[in-house]
C-alpha positions in Angstrom: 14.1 -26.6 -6.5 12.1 -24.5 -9.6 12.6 -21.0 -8.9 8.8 -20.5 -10.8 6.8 -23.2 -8.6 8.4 -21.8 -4.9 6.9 -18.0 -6.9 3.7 -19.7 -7.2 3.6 -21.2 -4.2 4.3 -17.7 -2.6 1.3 -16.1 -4.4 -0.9 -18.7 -2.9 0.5 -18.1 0.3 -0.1 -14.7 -0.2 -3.7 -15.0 -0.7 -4.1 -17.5 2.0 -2.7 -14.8 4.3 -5.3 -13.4 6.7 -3.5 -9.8 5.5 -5.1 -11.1 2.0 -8.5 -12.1 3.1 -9.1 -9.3 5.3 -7.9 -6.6 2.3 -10.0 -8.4 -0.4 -12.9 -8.6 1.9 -12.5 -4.7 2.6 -12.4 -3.8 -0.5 -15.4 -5.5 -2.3 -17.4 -3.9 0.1 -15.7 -0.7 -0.1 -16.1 -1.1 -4.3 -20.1 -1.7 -3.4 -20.3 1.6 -2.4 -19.3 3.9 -5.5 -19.7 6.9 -3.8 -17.2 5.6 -0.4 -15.1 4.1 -3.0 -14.8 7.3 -5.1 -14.0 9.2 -2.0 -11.5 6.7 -1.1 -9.6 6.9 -4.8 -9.6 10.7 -4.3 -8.1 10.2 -0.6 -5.1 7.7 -1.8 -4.4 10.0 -5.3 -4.2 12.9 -3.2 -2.1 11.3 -0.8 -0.2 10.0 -3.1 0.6 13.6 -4.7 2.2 14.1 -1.7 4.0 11.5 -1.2 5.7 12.1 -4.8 6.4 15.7 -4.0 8.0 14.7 -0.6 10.0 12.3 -2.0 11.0 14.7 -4.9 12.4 17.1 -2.2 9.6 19.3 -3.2 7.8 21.6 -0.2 4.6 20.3 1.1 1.8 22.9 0.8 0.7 23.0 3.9 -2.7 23.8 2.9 -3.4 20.2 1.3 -2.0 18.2 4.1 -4.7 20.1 5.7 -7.4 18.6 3.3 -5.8 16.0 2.9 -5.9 15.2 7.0 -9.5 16.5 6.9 -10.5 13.9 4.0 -9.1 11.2 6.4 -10.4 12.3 9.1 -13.4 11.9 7.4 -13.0 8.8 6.1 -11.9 6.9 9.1 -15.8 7.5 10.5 -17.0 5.1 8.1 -16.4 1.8 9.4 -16.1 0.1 5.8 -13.3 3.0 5.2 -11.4 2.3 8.2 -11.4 -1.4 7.9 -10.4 -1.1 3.9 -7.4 1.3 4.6 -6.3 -0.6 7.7 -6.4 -3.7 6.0 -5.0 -2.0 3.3 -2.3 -1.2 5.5 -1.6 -3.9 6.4 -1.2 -5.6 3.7 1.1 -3.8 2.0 3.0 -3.7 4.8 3.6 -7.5 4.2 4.2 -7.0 0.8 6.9 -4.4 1.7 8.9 -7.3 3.8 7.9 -10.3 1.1 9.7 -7.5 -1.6 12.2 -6.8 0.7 13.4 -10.5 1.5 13.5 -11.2 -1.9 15.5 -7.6 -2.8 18.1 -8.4 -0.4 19.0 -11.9 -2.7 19.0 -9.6 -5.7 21.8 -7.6 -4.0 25.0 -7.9 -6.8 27.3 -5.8 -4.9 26.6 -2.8 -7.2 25.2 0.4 -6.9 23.5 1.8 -3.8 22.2 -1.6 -2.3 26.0 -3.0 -2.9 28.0 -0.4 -2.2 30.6 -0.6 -4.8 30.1 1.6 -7.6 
């Protein structure tokens, strides 16, 4: 078994995936609209910011998680929105348990996934 075709036959299975077609679909018509598209960038790199700060141990100001629940808010009235960042969602959570499957063979017994150190 070639290590390279079974990868390329995972990226085609990938986009076959109704997770795929349903994000792709989303997001061209999401892209159509530069103005819903814009205000969808602006949405993820805010959220995003505070995600990092989170994760950094830093303290959330409360003031943009506000905003930041007001811009989804929002958002989620458009249809085209709601459909791109569920499908969106969804997505990536597929890619989250492909990466994860394939993380858990990459496991040497080092470090933090390992254990031994």
């Amino acid at each position: 078994m070639n290590v390279y075709d079974q990868a390329h036959s995972l990226a085609a299975a990938i986009k076959a995936s109704e997770e795929f077609k349903q994000y792709d679909q989303s997001k061209k018509t999401v892209e159509a609209n530069p103005e819903l598209d814009n205000a969808i960038k602006d949405f993820m790199n805010k959220q995003f910011e505070l995600q990092a700060q989170q994760m950094m141990g830093q303290q959330i100001d409360a003031e943009a998680f506000a905003k930041l629940q007001q811009l989804s808010a929002i958002l989620m009235q458009d249809p085209s929105a709601a459909a791109y960042l569920q499908n969106q969602m969804r997505f990536s959570m597929m890619m989250a348990d492909v990466y994860k499957i394939i993380a858990d063979v990459a496991d040497f017994g080092v470090g933090p996934m390992g254990g031994a150190q």
